[in-house]
LOSERO-278881 format. One line per 4 residues: number of its first residue (from 1); their letters; for each residue x, y, z of C-alpha. Coordinates in Angstrom, 2 decimals. Each point is the difference from the previous one (the first is absolute). Example, Ala and Ser with C-alpha at 12.3 -4.5 7.8 and 13.67 -1.06 7.14 Angstrom:
BEGIN
1 = as = 12.30 -4.50 7.80 | 1.37 3.44 -0.66 .
! end
This chain:
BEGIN
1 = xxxx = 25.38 -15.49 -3.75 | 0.62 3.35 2.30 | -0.59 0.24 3.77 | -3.82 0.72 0.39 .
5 = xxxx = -1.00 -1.61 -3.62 | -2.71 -2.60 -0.19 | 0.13 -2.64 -2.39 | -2.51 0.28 -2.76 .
9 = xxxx = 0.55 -2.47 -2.51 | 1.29 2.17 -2.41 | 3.48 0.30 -1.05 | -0.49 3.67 -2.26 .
13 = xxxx = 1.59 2.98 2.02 | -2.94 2.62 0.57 | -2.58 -2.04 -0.46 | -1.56 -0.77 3.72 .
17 = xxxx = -3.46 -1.38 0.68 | -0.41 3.03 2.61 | -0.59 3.69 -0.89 | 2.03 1.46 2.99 .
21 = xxxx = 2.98 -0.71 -1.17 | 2.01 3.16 -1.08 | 0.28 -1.08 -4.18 | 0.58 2.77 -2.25 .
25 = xxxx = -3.45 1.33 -1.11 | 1.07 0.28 -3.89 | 2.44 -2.68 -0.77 | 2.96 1.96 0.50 .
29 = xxxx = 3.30 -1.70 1.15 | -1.72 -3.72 0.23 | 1.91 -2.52 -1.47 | -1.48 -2.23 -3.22 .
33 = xxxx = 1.11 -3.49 1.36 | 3.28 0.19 -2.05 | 1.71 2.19 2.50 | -0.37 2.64 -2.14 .
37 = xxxx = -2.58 3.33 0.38 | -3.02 -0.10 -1.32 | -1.38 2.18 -2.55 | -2.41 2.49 0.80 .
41 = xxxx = -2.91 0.66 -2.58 | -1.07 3.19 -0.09 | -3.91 0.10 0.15 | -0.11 1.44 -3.74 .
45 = xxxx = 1.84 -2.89 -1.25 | -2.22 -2.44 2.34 | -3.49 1.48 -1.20 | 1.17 -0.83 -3.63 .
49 = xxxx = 1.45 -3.08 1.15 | -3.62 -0.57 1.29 | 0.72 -0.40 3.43 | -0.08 1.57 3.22 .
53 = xxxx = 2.79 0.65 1.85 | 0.47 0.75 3.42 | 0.18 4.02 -0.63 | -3.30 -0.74 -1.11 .
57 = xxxx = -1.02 -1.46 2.85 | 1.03 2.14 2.70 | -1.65 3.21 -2.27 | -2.93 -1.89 0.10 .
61 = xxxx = 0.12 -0.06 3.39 | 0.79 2.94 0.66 | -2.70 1.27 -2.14 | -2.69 -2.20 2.38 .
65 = xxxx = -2.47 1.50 2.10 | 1.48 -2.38 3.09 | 3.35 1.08 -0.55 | -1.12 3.94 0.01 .
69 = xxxx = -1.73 -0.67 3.40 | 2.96 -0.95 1.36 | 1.93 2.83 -0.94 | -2.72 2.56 0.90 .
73 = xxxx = 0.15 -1.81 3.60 | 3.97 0.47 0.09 | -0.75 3.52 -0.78 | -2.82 1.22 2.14 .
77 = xxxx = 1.54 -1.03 2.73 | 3.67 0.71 -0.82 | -0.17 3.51 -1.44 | -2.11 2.04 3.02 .
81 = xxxx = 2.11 -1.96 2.58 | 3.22 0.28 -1.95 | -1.01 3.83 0.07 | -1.15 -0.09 3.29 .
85 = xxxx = 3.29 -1.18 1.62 | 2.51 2.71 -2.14 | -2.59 2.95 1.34 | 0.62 -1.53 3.51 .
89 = xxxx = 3.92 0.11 -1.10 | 0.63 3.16 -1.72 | -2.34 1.52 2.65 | 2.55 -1.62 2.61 .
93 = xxxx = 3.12 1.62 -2.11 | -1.54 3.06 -0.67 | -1.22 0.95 3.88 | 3.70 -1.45 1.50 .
97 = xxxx = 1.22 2.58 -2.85 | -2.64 2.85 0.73 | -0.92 0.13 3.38 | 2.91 -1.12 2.16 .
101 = xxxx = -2.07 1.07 2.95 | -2.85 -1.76 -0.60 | 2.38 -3.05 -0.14 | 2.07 0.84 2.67 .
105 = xxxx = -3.17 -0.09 2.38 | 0.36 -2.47 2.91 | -3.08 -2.49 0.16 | 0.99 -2.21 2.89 .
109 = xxxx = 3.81 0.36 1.73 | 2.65 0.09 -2.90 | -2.57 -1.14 -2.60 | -1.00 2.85 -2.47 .
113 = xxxx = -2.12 0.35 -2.52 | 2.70 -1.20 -2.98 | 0.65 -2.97 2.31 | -3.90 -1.10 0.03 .
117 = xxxx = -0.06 1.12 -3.84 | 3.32 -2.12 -0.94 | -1.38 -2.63 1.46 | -3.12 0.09 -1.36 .
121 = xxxx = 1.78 -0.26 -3.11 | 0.94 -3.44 0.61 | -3.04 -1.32 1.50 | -1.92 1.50 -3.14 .
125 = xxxx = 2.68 -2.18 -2.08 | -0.70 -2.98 1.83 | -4.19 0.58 0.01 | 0.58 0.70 -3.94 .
129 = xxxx = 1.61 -3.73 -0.36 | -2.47 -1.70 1.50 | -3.22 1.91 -1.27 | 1.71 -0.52 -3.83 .
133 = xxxx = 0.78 -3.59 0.68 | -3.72 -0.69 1.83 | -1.92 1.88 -2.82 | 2.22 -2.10 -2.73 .
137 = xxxx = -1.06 -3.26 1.62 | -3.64 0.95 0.44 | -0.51 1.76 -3.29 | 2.27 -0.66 -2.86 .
141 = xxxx = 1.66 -3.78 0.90 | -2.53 -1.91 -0.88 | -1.06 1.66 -3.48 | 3.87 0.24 -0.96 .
145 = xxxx = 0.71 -3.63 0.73 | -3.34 -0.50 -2.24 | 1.65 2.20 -2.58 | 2.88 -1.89 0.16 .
149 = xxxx = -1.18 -3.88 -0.46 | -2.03 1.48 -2.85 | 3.40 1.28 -1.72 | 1.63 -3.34 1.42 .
153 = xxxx = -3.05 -2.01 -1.80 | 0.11 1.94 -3.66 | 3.85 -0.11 -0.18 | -0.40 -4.36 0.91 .
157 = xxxx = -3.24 0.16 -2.70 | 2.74 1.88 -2.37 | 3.02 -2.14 1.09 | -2.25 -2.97 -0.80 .
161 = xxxx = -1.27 1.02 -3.90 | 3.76 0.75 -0.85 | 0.70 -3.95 1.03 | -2.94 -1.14 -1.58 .
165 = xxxx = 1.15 1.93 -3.12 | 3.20 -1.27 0.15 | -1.26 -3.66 0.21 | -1.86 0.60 -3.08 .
169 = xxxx = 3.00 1.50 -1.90 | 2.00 -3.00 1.12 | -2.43 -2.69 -0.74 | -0.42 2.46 -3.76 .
173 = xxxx = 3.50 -0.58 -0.29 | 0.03 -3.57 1.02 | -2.54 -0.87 -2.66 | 1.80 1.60 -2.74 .
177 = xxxx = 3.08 -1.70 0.56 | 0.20 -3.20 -2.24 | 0.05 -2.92 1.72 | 3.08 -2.84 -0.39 .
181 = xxxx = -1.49 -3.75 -0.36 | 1.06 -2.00 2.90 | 2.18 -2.35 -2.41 | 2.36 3.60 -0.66 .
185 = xxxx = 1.97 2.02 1.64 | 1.19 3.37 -0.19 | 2.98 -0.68 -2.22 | -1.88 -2.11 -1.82 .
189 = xxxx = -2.36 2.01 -0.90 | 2.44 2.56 -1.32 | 2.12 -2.39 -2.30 | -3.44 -1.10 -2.15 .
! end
C-alpha cells in the first residue's frame, strides 16, 4: 500500500471506496486483477451488451441540469474576469509601448507610473488567486463534490450488477457441470 493510501478492504487496483481519488474516468490503463490491462468497451458495444458503462455515465452527467450549473458558475465568473485582467495587461504593454512619457512620469521620488502599473500587475495576480479560489469554494465545491459521489455511487451500483452477473454465470455453470458420486473420483469416472 503507497504512502498516503488508506486501507479499504479491497484488494482490486482502482477500485477505492472514496471518489477523490484520481482513477481514470473511463477505464483506461487500470489493471483487470491478472496484471494485465483491462479492456475498454466502447459504449456502442456496452448498449448492445445491455449495460452501461462508465462513458455512459459521465455523459449522463454531463448532460444533468446540476452538472450545467456548475459549469455556467465556472464561466460567469471566469470569462469577464479572465477578460478583465488581459485588458488590464495588454493595456499595461500597450501604454509602456505607446506613451513612454506617460510612463516615465514620476508619482512619488523614483517611482513612476510603469513602476505603480508593474506592480499592480502582480498584486492583480495575487487578488485573481484568491477571488478564483474563494468563489470556487463558495459556489461550485459543494455541487461538484455532489456530482462526484453521484458518479462514484452509479459506477459502485454498475461495479456491483457485473458481480452479481458473474455469480449467476458461475453458479449457471456450476449447475451444469455433472456431478461425481462421492464413492468416485476423477479418474474413475473417466475409465467407466
Amino acid at each position: 500500500m503507497g504512502p498516503g493510501r488508506a486501507d479499504t478492504g479491497r484488494d482490486r487496483p482502482g477500485d477505492l471506496r472514496d471518489p477523490w481519488y484520481d482513477a481514470f474516468a473511463s477505464g483506461w490503463g487500470e489493471l483487470d486483477g491478472t496484471g494485465a490491462p483491462a479492456s475498454v468497451v466502447s459504449p456502442r458495444t456496452a448498449a448492445r451488451q445491455g449495460s452501461t458503462s462508465p462513458a455512459d455515465i459521465y455523459l449522463e452527467v454531463q448532460r444533468s441540469a446540476a452538472f450545467q450549473e456548475v459549469r455556467g458558475r465556472y464561466r460567469r465568473f471566469v470569462v469577464p474576469t479572465a477578460a478583465a485582467f488581459f485588458t488590464w495587461y495588454f493595456a499595461y504593454v500597450v501604454a509602456a509601448t505607446t506613451a513612454p512619457g506617460l510612463m516615465a512620469r514620476p508619482v512619488t521620488g523614483a517611482v513612476n507610473v510603469a513602476m505603480v502599473a508593474g506592480l499592480g500587475q502582480f498584486l492583480t495576480t495575487f487578488l485573481l488567486t484568491w477571488a478564483y479560489a474563494r468563489h470556487a469554494r463558495l459556489r461550485r465545491d459543494r455541487p461538484a463534490l455532489d456530482l462526484r459521489w453521484a458518479v462514484f455511487e452509479q459506477k459502485r451500483d454498475q461495479e456491483r450488477e457485473h458481480e452479481r452477473r458473474q455469480e449467476q454465470g458461475q453458479e449457471q455453470a456450476a449447475a451444469l457441470r455433472p456431478e461425481a458420486s462421492p464413492g468416485q473420483s476423477r479418474g474413475q469416472g473417466a475409465e467407466r
